[in-house]
C-alpha positions in Angstrom: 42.6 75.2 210.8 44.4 72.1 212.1 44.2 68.8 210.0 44.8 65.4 210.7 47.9 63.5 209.6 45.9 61.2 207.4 44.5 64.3 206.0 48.0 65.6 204.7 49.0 62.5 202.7 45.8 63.4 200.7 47.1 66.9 200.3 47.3 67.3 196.7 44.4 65.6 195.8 42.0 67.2 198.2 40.2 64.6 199.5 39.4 64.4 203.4 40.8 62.0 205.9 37.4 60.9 206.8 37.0 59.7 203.0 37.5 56.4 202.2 39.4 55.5 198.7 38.5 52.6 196.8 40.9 50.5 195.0 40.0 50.6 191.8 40.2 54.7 192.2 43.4 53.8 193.3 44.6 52.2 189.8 43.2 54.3 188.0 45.3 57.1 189.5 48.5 54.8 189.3 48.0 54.0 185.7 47.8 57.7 184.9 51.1 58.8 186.4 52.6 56.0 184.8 51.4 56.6 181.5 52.2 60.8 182.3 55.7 59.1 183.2 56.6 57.4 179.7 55.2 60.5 177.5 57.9 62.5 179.4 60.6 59.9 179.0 60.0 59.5 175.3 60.1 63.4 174.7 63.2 63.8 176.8 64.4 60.8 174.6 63.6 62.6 171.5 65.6 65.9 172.0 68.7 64.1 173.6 69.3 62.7 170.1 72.2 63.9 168.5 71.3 66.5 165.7 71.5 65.2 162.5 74.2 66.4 160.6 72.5 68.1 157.7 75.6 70.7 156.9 77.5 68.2 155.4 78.5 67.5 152.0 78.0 63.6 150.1 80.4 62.9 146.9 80.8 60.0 144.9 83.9 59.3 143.7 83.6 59.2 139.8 86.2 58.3 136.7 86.4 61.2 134.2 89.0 62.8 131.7 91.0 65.8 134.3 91.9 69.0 132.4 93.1 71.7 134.4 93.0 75.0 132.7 94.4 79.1 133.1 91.6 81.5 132.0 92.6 83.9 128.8 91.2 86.9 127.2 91.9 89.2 124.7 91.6 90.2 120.9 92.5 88.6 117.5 95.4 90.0 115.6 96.6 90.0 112.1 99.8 88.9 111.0 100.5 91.1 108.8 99.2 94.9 108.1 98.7 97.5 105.5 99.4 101.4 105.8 97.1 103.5 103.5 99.0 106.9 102.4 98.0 109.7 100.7 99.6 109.4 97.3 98.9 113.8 96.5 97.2 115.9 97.9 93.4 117.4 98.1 90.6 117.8 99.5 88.4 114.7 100.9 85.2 114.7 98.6 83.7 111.4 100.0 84.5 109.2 102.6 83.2 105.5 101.7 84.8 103.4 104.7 85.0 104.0 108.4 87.3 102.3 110.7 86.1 98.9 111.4 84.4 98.1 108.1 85.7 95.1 106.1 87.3 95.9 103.2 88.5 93.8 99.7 91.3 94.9 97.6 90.7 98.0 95.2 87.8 98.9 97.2 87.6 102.6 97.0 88.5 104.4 100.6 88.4 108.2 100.0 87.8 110.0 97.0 90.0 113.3 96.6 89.5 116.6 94.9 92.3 118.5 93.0 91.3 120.1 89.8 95.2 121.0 89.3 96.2 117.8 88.7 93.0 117.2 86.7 94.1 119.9 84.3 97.4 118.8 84.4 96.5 115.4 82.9 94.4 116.8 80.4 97.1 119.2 79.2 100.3 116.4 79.5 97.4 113.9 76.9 97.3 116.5 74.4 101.2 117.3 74.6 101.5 113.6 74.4 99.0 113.2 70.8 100.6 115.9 69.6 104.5 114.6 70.0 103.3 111.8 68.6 101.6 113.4 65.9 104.9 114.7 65.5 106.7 111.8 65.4 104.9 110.1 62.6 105.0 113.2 60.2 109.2 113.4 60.9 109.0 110.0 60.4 107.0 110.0 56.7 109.8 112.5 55.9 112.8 110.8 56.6 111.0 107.8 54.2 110.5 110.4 51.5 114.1 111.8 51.8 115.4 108.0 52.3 113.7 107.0 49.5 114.3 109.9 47.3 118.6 109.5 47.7 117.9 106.0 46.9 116.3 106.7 43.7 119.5 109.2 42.9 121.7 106.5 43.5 119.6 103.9 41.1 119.6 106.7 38.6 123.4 107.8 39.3 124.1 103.7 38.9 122.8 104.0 35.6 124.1 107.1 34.3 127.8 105.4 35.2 126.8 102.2 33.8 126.1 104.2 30.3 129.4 106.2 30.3 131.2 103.4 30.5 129.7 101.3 28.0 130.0 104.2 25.8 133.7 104.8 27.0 134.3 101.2 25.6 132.8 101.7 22.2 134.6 105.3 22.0 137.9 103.3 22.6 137.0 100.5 19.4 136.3 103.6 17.5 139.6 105.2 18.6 141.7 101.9 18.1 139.8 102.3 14.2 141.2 105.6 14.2 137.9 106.8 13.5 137.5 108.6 16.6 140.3 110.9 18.0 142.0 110.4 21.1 141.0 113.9 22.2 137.4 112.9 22.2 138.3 109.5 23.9 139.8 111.5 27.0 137.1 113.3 27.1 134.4 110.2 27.5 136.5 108.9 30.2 137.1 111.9 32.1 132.8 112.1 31.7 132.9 108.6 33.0 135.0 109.3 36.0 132.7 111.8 37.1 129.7 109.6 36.4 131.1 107.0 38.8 132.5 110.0 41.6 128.5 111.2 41.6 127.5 107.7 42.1 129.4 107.3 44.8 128.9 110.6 46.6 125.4 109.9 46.2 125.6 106.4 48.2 127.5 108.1 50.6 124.9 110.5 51.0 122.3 108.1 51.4 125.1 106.5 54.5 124.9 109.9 56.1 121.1 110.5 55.9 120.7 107.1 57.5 122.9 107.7 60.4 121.3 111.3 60.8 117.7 109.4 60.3 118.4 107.1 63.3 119.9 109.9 65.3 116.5 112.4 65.3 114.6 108.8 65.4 116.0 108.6 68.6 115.7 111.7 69.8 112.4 111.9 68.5 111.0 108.9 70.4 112.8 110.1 73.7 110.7 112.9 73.6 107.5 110.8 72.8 108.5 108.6 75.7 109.1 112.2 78.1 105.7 113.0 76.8 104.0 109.4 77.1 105.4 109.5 81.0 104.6 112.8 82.0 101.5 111.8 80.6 101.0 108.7 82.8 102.1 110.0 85.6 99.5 112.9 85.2 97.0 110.0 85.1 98.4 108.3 88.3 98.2 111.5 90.0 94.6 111.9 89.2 93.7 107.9 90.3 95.8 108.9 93.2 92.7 110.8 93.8 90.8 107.5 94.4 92.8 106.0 97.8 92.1 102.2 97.6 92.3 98.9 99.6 95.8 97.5 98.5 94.9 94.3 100.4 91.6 92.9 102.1 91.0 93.5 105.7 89.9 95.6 108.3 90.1 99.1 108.1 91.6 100.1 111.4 93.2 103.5 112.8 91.8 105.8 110.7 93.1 109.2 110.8 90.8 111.7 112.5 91.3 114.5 110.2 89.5 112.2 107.4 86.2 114.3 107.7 84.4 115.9 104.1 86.1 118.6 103.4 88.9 118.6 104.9 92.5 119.1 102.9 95.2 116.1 103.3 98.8 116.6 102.0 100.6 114.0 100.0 102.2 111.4 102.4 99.8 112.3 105.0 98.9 108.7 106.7 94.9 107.7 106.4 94.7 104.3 108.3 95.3 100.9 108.4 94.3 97.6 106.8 94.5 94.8 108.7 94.7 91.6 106.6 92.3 88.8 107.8 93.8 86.2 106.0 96.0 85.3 109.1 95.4 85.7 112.4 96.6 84.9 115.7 95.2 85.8 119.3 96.9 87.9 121.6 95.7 87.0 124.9 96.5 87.7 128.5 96.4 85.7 131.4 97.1 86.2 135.2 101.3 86.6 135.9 100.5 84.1 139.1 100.1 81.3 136.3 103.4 82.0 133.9 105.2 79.2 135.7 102.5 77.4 134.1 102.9 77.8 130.6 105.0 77.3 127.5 105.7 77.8 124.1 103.7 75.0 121.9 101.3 74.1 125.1 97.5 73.8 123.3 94.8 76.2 123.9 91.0 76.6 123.6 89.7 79.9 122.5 86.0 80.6 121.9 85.4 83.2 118.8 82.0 84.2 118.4 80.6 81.1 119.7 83.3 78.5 117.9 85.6 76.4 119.3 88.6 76.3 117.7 92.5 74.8 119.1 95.9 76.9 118.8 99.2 76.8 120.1 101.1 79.4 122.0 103.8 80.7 120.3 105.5 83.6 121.7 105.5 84.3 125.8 106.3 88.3 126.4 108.7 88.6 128.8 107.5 91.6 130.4 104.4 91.9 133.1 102.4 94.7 132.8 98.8 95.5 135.3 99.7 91.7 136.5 98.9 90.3 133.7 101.4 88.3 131.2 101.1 88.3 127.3 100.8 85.3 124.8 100.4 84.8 121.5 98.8 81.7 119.9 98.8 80.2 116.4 95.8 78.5 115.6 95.9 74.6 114.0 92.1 74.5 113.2 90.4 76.8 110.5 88.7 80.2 111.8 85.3 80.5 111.5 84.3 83.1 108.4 83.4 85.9 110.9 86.9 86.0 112.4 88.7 89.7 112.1 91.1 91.5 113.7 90.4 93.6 116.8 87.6 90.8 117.5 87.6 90.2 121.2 88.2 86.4 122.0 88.0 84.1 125.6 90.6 81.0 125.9 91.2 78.4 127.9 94.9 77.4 128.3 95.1 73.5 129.3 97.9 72.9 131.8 96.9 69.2 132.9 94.8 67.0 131.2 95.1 63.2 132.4 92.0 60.7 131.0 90.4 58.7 133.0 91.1 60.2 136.5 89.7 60.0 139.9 87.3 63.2 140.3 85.3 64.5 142.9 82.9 67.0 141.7 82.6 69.6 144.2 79.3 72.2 144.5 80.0 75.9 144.6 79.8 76.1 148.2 82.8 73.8 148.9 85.9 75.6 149.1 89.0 73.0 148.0 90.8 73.9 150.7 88.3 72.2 153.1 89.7 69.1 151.6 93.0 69.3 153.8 93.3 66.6 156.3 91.1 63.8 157.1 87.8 62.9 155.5 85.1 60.2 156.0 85.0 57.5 153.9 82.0 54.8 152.9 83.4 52.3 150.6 81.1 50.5 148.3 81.3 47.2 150.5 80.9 49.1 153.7 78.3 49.8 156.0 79.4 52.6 157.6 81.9 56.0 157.1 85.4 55.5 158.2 87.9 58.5 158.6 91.1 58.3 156.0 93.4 60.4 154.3 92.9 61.1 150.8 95.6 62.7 148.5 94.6 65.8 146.4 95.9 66.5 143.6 95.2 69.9 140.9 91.9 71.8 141.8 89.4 72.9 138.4 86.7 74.1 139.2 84.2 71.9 139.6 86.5 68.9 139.9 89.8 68.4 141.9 91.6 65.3 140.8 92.1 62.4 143.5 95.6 60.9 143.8 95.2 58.0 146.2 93.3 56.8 149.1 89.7 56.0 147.1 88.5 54.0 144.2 85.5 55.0 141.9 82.0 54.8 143.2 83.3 56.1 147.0 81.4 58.2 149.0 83.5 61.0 150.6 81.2 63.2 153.4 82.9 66.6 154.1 
């Protein structure tokens, strides 16, 4: 079928050539496509936008006290420690401490059996009355014998004294020629021997003093054998009761301490470790041993407490890459602190008040930081691009050198 060319400009529409259009048909259609015309423009408008930049990152520069700090680990240590020994031997009986208990001095560790020694004590007490026993009757008779030469010398004393007052009248008597010379010799030879018994007898008494003193020596040097073997028969058998010789920790306890079990003398039972000073022994990464030094502070957290030390010893060896320090604290330890108690620190490298700070969320990496950044100052409108100085990073914040004051925004 052949149409008309009037028909074809009508095409679309369907409408015949022969049809007549009115002109208010005519605006109506016009309106339309315009109005079709500006709903397309405004959604072509809309997705030609640029895409707004929600991956980015806003921070406010704020004004906060900087500390920069190496992460430590590690246990607390004593300063001093205690090796239990053995002082005989036997057989455990009862154990009353395990390793790790807390001990105070004289508490009793391990009890012993050894009926030998016990029966050695026993017998070494009665040897020990009895040479004492001893001792005082010797004694009683070297009073009786003592006492007995002194009274022969009183009596001996006497007996001269009399001769020789009887010498003296024999010798008026004799001058009266009423007694004979004969007789006279005879008093004074009587007299003689009066004084000669008299003085044998004080010698005597000289000689039973020095032999007195001699067996009271001897006698008392047995005592004292006996009194020792005595005593150390009695330290034998409270041997038998291994003690605490200091308060502490009980650590590295033998493993043949089990009931029943026989230990020799000497034979080592464990350690105390005293927990009147301690100092942690931490360790830290070897990247950060440039970063440390002996006296620099550090943080430690024990069971909850904060408490402030001081390193005091660097080893100079790496081992696992890790580096060893030990700190000595300057604030009292809590009352729970003991040795072999694991403890977490915090060694401050930088600390600088009042510094400029960003704080940066977890998903920021500080190396993002490098180069360029936007800028908003406080009396701007808009973000500028500027280079900002960075200085240490700690996580969260990394310390600002230049290029911002406080209350910047910084967009990453």
């Amino acid at each position: 079928m052949k149409f008309s060319k009037k028909f074809s400009i009508y095409k679309y529409m369907q409408i015949p050539s022969d049809r007549k259009v009115s002109n208010s048909t005519k605006l109506i259609s016009g309106m339309t496509l315009f109005s079709l015309f500006l709903i397309g423009f405004g959604v072509w408008s809309h997705f030609k936008k640029p895409a707004v930049e929600t991956d980015k990152v806003h921070l406010t520069v704020q004004k906060r006290t900087f500390e920069n700090k190496i992460s430590a680990w590690g246990i607390l240590q004593p300063e001093s420690e205690q090796s239990i020994v053995s002082q005989v031997s036997g057989t455990i009986k009862e154990v009353k401490h395990r390793a790790g208990d807390i001990v105070n001095k004289d508490d009793i560790i391990i009890l012993l059996d050894n009926p030998s020694l016990v029966r050695k004590y026993e017998y070494s007490k009665l040897n020990y009355e009895s040479a004492k026993a001893l001792s005082e009757m010797e004694f009683i008779q070297f009073e009786v014998k003592r006492k007995e030469l002194e009274g022969n010398i009183n009596i001996f004393y006497i007996e001269w004294l009399t001769k020789t007052a009887e010498v003296e009248a024999h010798r008026e008597l004799a001058k009266q020629g009423i007694t004979s010379q004969l007789l006279l010799r005879k008093e004074e030879m009587l007299l003689e021997n009066a004084k000669l018994i008299h003085l044998q007898a004080v010698e005597k008494l000289e000689l039973n003093n020095k032999f007195e003193n001699l067996s009271k020596k001897n006698i008392r040097l047995k005592e004292y054998l006996a009194e020792n073997e005595m005593l150390l028969a009695k330290q034998n058998v409270d041997s038998l009761i291994i003690r605490a010789q200091a308060s502490g920790v009980l650590q590295g306890v033998n493993d043949e301490i089990k009931l029943g079990e026989y230990i020799s003398e000497g034979a080592f039972v464990g350690v105390i470790a005293s927990s009147d000073k301690l100092y942690a022994k931490l360790k830290i990464g070897a990247s950060f041993v440039n970063s440390i030094f002996i006296g620099q502070e550090v943080k430690l957290n024990i069971k909850g407490n904060s408490i402030v030390g001081n390193i005091k010893r660097i080893e100079p060896n790496i081992q696992d890459n890790q580096a060893q320090i030990e700190v000595y604290f300057t604030t009292d330890l809590p009352t729970n602190a003991r040795s072999s108690l694991d403890v977490t620190g915090e060694v401050i490298v930088e600390r600088i008040l009042e510094a400029l700070v960003l704080e940066l969320p977890n998903r920021l990496n500080e190396t993002e930081l490098i180069g360029n950044v936007k800028v908003k100052k406080l009396d701007s409108k808009g973000y500028i691009d500027k280079k900002i100085e960075f200085g240490s990073y700690a996580p969260p914040l990394i310390h600002i050198i230049s290029g911002v004051d406080i209350g910047d925004q910084v967009i990453f």
